[in-house]
C-alpha positions in Angstrom: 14.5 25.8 26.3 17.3 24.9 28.9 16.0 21.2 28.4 17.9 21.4 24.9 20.9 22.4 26.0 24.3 20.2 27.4 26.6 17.2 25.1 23.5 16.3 22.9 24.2 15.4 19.2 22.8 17.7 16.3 20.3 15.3 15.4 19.0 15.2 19.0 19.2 19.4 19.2 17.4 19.2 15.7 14.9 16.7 17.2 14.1 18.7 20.3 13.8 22.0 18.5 11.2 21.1 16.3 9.2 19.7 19.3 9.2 22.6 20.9 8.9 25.6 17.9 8.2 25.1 14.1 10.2 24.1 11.5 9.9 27.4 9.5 12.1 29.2 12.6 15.3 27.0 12.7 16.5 29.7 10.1 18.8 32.5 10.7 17.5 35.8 10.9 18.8 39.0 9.2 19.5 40.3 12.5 21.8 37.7 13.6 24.7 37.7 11.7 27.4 35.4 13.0 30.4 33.8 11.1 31.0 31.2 10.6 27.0 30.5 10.4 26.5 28.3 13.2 25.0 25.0 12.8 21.8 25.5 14.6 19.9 28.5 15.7 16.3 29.1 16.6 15.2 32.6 17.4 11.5 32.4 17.3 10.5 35.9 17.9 12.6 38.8 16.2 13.5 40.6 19.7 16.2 41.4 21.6 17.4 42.9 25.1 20.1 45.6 26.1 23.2 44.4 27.5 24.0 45.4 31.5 26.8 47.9 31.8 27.9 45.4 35.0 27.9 42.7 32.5 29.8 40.0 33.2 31.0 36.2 32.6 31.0 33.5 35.1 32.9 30.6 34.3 35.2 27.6 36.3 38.8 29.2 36.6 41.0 27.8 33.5 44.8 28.2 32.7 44.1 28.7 28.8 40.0 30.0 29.1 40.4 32.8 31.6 42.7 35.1 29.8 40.7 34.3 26.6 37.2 35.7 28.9 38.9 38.6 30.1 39.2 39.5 26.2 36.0 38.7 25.1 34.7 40.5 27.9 36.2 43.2 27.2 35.6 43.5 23.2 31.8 42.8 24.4 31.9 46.0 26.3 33.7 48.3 24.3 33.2 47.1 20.6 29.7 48.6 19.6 28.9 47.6 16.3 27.3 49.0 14.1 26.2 47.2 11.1 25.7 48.6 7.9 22.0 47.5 7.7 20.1 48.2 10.3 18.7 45.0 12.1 15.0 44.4 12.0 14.4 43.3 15.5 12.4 45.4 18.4 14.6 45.5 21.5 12.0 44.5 24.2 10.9 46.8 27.1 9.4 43.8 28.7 12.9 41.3 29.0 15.6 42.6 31.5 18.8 43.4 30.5 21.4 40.7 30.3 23.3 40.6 33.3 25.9 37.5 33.0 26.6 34.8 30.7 27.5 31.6 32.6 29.8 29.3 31.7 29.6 25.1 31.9 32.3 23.1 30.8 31.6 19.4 30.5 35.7 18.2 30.6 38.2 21.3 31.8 41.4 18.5 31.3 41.2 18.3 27.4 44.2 19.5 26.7 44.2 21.6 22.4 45.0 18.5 20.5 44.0 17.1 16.9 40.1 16.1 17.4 39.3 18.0 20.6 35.6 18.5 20.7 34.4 21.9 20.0 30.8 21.5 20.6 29.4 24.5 22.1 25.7 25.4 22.9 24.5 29.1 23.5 20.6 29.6 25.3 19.8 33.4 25.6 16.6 33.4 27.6 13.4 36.0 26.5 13.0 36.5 30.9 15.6 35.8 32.6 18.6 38.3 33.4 21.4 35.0 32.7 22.4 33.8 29.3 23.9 29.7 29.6 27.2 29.1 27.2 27.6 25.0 27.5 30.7 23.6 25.7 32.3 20.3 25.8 35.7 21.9 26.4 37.8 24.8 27.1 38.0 24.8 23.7 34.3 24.9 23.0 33.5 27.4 25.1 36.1 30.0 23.0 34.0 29.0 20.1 30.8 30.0 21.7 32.3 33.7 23.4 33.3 34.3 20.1 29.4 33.7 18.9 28.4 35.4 21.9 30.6 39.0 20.8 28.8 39.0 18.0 25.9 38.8 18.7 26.3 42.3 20.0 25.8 45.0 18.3 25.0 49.0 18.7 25.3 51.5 21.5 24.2 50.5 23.9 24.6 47.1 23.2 21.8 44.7 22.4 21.7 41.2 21.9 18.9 38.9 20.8 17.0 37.1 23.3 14.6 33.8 23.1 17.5 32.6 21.2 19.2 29.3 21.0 22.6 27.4 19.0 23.8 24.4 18.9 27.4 24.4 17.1 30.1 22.2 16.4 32.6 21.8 13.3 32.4 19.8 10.3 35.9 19.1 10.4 38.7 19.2 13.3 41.1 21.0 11.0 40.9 24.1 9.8 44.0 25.9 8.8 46.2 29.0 7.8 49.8 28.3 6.8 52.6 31.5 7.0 55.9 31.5 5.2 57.9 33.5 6.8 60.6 32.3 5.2 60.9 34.0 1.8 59.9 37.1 3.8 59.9 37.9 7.3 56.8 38.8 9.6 57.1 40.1 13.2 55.7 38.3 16.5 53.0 40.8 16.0 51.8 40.2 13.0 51.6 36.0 13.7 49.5 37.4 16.8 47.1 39.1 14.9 46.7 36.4 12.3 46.0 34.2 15.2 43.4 35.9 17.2 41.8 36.7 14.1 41.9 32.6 13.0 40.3 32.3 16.4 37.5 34.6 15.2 37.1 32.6 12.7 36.8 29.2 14.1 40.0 28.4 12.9 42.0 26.4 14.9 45.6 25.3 13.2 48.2 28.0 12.4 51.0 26.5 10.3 53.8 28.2 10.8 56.3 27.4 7.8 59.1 28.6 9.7 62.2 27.4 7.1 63.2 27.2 3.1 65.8 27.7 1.1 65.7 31.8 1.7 66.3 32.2 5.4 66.2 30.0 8.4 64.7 32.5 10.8 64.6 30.2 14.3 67.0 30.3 16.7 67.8 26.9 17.3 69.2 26.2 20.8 71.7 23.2 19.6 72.5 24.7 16.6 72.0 29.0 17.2 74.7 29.1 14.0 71.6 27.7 11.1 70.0 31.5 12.7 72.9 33.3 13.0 74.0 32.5 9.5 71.0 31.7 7.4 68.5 34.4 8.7 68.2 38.2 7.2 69.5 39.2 9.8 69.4 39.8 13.6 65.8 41.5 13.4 64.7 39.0 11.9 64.6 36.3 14.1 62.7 34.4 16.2 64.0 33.5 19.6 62.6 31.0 21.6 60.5 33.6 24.1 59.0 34.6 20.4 58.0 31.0 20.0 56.9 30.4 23.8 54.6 33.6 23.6 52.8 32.8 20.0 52.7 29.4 21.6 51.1 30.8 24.7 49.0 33.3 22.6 47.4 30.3 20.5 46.6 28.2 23.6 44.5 31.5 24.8 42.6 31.4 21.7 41.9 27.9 20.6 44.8 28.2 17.9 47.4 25.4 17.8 50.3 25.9 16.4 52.1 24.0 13.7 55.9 24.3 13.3 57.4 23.2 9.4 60.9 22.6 9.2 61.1 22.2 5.4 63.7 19.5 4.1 65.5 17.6 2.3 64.6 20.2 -0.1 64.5 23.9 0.2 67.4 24.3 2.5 69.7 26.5 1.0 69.9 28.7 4.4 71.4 25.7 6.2 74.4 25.8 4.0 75.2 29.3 5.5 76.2 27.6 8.3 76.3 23.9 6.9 77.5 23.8 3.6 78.7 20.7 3.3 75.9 19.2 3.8 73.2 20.7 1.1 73.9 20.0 -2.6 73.7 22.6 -5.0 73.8 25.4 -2.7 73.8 29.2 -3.9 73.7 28.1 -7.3 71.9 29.6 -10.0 68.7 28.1 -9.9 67.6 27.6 -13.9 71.2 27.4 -15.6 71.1 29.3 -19.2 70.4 27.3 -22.2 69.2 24.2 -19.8 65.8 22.7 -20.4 63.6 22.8 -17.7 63.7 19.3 -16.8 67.3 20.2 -15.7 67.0 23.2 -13.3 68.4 23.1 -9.8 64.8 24.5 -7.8 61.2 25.2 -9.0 62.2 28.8 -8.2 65.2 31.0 -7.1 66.8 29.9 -3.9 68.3 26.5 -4.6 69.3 23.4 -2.2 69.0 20.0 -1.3 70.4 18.1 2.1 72.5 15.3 1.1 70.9 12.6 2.5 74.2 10.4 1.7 76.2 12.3 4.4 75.8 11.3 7.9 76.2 14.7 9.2 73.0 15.5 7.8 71.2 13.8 10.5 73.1 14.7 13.4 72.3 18.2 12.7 68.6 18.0 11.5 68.1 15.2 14.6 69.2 18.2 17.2 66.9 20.4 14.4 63.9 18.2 14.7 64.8 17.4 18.8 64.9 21.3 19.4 61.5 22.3 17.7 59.8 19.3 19.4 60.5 21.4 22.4 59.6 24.6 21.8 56.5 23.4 20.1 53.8 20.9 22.2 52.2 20.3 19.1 51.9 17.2 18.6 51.8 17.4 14.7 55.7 18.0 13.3 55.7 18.9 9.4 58.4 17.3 8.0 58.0 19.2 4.4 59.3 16.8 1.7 58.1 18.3 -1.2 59.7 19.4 -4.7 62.6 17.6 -4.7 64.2 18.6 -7.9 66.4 15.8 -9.8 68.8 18.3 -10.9 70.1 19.4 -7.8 70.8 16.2 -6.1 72.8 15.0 -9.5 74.9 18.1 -8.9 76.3 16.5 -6.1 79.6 14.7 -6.3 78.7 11.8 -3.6 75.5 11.7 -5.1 76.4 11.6 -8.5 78.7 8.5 -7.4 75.5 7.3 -6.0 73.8 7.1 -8.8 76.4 5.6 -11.3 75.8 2.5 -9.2 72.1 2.0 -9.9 71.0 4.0 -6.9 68.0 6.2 -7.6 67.1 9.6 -6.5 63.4 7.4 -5.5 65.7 5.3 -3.3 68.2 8.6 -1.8 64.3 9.9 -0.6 63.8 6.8 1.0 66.7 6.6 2.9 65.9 9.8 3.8 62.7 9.4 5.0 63.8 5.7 7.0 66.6 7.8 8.8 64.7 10.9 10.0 60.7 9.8 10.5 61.9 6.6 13.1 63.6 9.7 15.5 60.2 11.9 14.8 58.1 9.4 16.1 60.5 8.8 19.0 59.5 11.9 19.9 55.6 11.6 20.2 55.2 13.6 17.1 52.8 12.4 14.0 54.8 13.4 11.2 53.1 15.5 8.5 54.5 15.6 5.1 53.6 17.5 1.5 51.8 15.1 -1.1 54.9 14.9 -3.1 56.7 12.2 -0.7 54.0 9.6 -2.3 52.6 11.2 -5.1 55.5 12.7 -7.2 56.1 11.5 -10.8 59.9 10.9 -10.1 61.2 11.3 -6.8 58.7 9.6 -4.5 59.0 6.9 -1.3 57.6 3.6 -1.6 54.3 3.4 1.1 55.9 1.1 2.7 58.2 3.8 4.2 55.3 6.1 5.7 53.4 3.7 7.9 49.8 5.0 8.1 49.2 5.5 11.9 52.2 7.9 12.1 51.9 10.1 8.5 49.5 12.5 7.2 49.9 14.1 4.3 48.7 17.5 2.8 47.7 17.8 -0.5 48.2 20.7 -2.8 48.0 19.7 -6.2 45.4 18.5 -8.9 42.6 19.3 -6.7 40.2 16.8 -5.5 42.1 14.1 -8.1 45.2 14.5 -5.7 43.1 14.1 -2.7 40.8 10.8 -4.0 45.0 9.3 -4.4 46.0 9.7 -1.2 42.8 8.3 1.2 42.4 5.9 -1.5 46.0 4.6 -0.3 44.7 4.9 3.4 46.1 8.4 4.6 44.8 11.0 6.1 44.9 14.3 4.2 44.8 18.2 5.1 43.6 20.0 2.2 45.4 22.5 0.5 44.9 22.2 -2.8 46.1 25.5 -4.8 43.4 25.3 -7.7 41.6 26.7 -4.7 43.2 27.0 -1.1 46.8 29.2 -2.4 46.0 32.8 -1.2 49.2 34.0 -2.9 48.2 33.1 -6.8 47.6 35.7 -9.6 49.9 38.2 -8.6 52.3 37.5 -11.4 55.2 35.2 -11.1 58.3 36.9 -9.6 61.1 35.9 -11.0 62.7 39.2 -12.9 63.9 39.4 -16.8 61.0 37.7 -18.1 59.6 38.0 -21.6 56.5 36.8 -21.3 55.6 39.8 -20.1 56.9 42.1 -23.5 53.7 40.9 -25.3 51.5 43.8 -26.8 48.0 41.7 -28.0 47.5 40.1 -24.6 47.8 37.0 -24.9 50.1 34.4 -23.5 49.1 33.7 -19.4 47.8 36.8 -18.5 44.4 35.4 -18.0 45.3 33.9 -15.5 47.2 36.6 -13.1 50.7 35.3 -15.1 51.4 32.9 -12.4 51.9 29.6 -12.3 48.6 28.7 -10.0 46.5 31.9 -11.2 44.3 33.3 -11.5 43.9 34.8 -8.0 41.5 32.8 -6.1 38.2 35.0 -5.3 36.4 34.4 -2.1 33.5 32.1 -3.9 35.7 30.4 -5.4 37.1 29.2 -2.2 33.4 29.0 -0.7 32.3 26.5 -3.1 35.2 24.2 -2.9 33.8 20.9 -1.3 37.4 19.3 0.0 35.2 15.6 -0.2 34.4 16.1 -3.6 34.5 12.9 -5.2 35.3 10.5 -2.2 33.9 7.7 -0.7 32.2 7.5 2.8 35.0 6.0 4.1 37.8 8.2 2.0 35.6 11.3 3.3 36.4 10.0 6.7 39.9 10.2 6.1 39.9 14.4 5.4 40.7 15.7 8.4 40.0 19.4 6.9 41.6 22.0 4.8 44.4 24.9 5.4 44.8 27.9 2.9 48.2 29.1 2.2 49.9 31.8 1.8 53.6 31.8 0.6 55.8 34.6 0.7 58.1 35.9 -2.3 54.8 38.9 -3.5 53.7 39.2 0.5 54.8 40.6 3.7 53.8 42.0 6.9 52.5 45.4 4.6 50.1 42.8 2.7 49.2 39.9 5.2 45.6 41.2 6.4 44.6 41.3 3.1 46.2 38.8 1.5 44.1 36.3 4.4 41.0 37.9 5.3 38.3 37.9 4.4 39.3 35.1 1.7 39.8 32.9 4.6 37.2 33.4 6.1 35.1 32.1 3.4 36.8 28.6 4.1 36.5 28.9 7.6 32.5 28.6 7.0 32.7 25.8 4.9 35.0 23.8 7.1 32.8 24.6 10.6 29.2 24.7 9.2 29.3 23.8 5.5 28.7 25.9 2.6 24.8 24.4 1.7 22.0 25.5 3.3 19.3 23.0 4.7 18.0 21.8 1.1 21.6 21.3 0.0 21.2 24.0 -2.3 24.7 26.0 -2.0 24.3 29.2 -0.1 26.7 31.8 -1.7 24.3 34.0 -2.6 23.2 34.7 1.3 26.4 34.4 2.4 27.6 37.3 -0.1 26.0 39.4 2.5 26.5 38.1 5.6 30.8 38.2 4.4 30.4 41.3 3.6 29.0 42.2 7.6 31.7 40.3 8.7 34.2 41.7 6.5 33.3 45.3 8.2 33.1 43.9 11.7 36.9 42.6 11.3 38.1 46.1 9.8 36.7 47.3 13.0 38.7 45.4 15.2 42.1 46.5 13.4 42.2 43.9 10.7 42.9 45.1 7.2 40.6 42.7 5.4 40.3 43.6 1.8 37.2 44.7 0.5 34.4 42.3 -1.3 31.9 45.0 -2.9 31.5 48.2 -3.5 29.6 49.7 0.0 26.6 50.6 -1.8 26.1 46.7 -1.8 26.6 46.5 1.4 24.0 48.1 2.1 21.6 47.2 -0.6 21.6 43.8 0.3 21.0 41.1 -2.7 21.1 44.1 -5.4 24.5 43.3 -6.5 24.0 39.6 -7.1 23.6 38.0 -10.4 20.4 36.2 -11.1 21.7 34.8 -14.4 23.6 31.5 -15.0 26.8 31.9 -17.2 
């Protein structure tokens, strides 16, 4: 068995598998049940082995991988799981109990970057007191402790033996964004979103840090855009907040992704700023205008003038700043929803405009004076689909040069996606027809009649928001984020983030706002969501989620409920069998 194991492709681990054991047993087994499913697993023979008490982990000393061992070492001793069905494996008197799982990490220097490899390979022998965890990286080896946890289960703790994985992801991103703008979350609460990411296989937190309701991060050159534009001064992150969810990502595989949303959605900076955001603190759909002529997309209204050179001095010290704080080497610019009618509020823009400037051409100049100085910086700049891809304000291509721009999608589903790597970018997934976690809660905005309606008609289908209706966990399972692409368009999907914005959620709501929806796209981006006939595999994985769903409740995530228990433990009983 060992002979399978090191840097080998999936073809090769297929290859060598089915030399050595049948095809029929390179299925999972209903007593393994790990999420995301791993790629490849052969467990010939249903058994399994207790766990030492003096287990332990050996592994090459590691800045990032030790503190993350010390955890997993101790959830594997402590945690006891106890799934809802009972597993049908025999523990075997004849196999000794595992005494250590050793580590071997093929390159210890890959620093967590966009692209790192995250190949793992886990070999649980049927006689031998050692299991082997082989992972490319540091980062591959948090991948397979995480498969290795749970595989545990019961008191005492068990694990299968004779068993085998291979593992790596489908796709190097796979994402959660955070507002924390509209509403504020503590340290703790980014924490736990991040160590239970990491659980997932999830490997990019997005941390939308700004927008137009509060600027929450103290900025070291300018502490004023904090002082001024936050909630106030419990609501703040400092930069030892930053430094230790920084820290805190690095010890679980998590990078972390700083937003600094402009030119629109800035109203907070004119707390401290104001000449330098147009239509600040104004009402943001005047009575008796048409829609076309509103000042934001929602409440909370403002635009930085991109005509005032003071603008740049400040968001250049912004940008400079959160470079710092943040080794990420993705910076997210934001860029999206510019709305026409706040920038025409704007005297020197107005004058602008009256001689034959356009709003097209103010984004430009935008975009040619602040993504030079992010690139300066070592940063790829990542920007929302808008930038290119809106029907009135939008930047020529020329002024986002390929090798330095990604942008994220979010609209018009796979249409939206097949525009952007048809123009030659690389794209992060988020469309909302699928990936918002916030939708079908009702829109928020208060004194509005289309609620006062007695048949039931009118939106309510579809959760009265504009993106309903909520997004169910299958429905985010069975999104394929290629859909519709070429070979070489596919290539230019570099994954897929969910997102959750804040005006209906906050810390009371987050674990179950995310999990275990999220976790349904953290499958599909690490092992797929087909099974080996291409047939898709919701039904199984109904059951599996479900095992998970329970597993994360146990370790102090509120994940919201899929089924009614009874399912749970009557597995397959409360699937359809029917097509609609």
């Amino acid at each position: 068995m060992r002979s399978c194991t090191g840097n080998l492709s999936k073809f090769v681990v297929i290859v060598c598998l089915t030399l050595i054991f049948p095809s029929s047993i390179l299925s999972l087994q209903s007593a393994i049940n790990v999420w995301p499913e791993p790629r490849v697993i052969s467990w010939p023979k249903p058994i399994a082995t207790f766990l030492s008490p003096n287990f332990t982990i050996n592994a090459p000393p590691h800045q990032h991988l030790t503190p993350a061992i010390n955890s997993y070492l101790r959830l594997i001793k402590t945690e006891h799981h106890h799934p809802h069905v009972t597993p049908s494996v025999n523990v075997s008197n004849s196999s000794p109990p595992l005494q250590t799982l050793t580590l071997n990490i093929i390159d210890l220097t890959a620093p967590l970057q966009h692209g790192v490899n995250e190949t793992y390979s886990l070999s649980i022998s049927e006689v031998g007191a050692t299991a082997y965890l082989t992972a490319a990286t540091a980062w591959g080896a948090m991948r397979g402790l995480e498969t290795f946890s749970q595989l545990v289960w019961g008191n005492p703790s068990a694990i299968p033996v004779g068993l085998y994985i291979w593992d790596a992801p489908l796709f190097a991103y796979r994402g959660v964004m955070l507002d924390t703008s509209r509403n504020f979350y503590g340290v703790e609460d980014i924490l736990r979103t991040i160590e239970t990411m990491s659980a997932n296989k999830l490997n990019v937190f997005h941390w939308h840090i700004t927008d137009s309701h509060s600027f929450p991060l103290i900025v070291p050159s300018e502490p004023e855009l904090a002082a001024k534009g936050s909630y106030g001064p419990d609501m703040i992150y400092f930069p030892s907040d930053v430094a230790r969810i920084v820290q805190f990502g690095l010890e679980h595989g998590v990078r972390v992704l700083p937003e600094i949303e402009s030119p629109g959605h800035t109203g907070s900076w004119a707390e401290t700023y104001p000449e330098i955001v147009a239509c600040a603190n104004m009402f943001w759909w005047p009575a008796g205008s048409q829609w076309e002529d509103r000042l934001a997309s929602e409440p909370g209204t403002g635009h930085l003038n991109p005509l005032n050179p003071k603008t740049y001095q400040v968001l250049k010290n912004v940008i400079r700043d959160v470079a710092s704080l943040f080794p990420e080497t993705f910076y997210h610019g934001g860029a999206d929803e510019i709305v026409p009618g706040c920038w025409k509020a704007d005297p020197t823009i107005q004058s602008y405009l009256s001689k034959g400037g356009t709003l097209s051409q103010l984004l430009e100049t935008f975009i040619n004076s602040t993504l030079p100085y992010i690139q300066s910086l070592n940063r790829t700049a990542v920007y929302w689909e808008d930038v290119l891809l809106d029907d009135t304000v939008k930047v020529d291509p020329s002024f986002l040069p390929r090798e330095y721009t990604i942008l994220q999608t979010w609209n018009h589903g796979s249409n939206n996606t097949k525009k952007i790597t048809e123009a030659g970018y690389r794209v992060i997934v988020s469309s909302s027809e699928f990936y918002y976690l916030d939708c079908g809660h009702g829109d928020f905005v208060g004194n509005d009649s289309q609620y006062d309606n007695q048949t039931g008609g009118g939106n309510s289908g579809t959760g009265g928001s504009w993106c309903g209706p909520f997004k169910t966990w299958q429905t985010i399972y069975n999104y394929d984020i290629t859909y519709g692409l070429s070979e070489d368009e596919a290539k230019l999907v570099l994954g897929g983030e969910v997102a959750l914005w804040s005006e209906q959620a906050d810390p009371t709501v987050l674990d179950s706002r995310i999990w275990p929806r999220t976790s349904a796209m953290a499958e599909t981006l690490w092992s797929g969501n087909r099974d080996e006939s291409g047939k898709k595999r919701y039904a199984e994985a109904t059951d599996r989620l479900n095992e998970w769903r329970y597993r994360m409740v146990s370790r102090g995530i509120k994940a919201e409920p899929i089924q009614p228990l009874w399912c749970v433990r009557n597995p397959g009983m409360c699937n359809t069998v029917n097509t609609s």
